[in-house]
C-alpha positions, 0 to 999 in steps of 0.5 A: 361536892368533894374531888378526889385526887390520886397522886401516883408515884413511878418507882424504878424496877428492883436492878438486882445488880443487872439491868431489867431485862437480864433479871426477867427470868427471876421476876417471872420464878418469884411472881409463879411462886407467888400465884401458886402454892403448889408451885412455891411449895416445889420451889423450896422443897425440890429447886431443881425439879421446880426450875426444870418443870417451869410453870404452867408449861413455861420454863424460866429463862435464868442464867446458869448462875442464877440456877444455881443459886436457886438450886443452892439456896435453902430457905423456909418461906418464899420471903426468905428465899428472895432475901438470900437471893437478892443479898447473893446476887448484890455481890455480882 
């Protein structure tokens, strides 16, 4: 008879230059963007009308900082996008 073991490992949460909980409203954008193809597809095509109509209801609860810099991006692909905000926001 063989046990199986699962080792777990606790990694820390992305900081993004800030502390967990100021960068909630990112993880929330990035995490619908995700579920939702619809979402996503508005996200980098229309920033604005995608952060202004939320989703599912829910708006994203963002810094004007980081509205802009998801309104002044242009990226092709949702990894793009992520990458560009990470390096943008590394500098704060």
């Amino acid at each position: 008879m063989a046990i199986l073991t699962l080792n777990t490992f606790s990694t820390a949460p992305l900081r993004l230059g800030k502390s967990a909980n100021t960068r909630t409203g990112l993880q929330r954008l990035f995490a619908a963007a995700i579920v939702s193809d619809q979402f996503r597809t508005t996200l980098l095509s229309k920033p604005e009308e995608a952060l202004a109509n939320g989703y599912l209801g829910q708006t994203f609860m963002l810094t004007d900082q980081e509205k802009t810099l998801i309104q002044s991006i242009r990226a092709d692909t949702l990894t793009d996008l992520a990458q560009k905000v990470n390096r943008a926001l590394k500098d704060v």
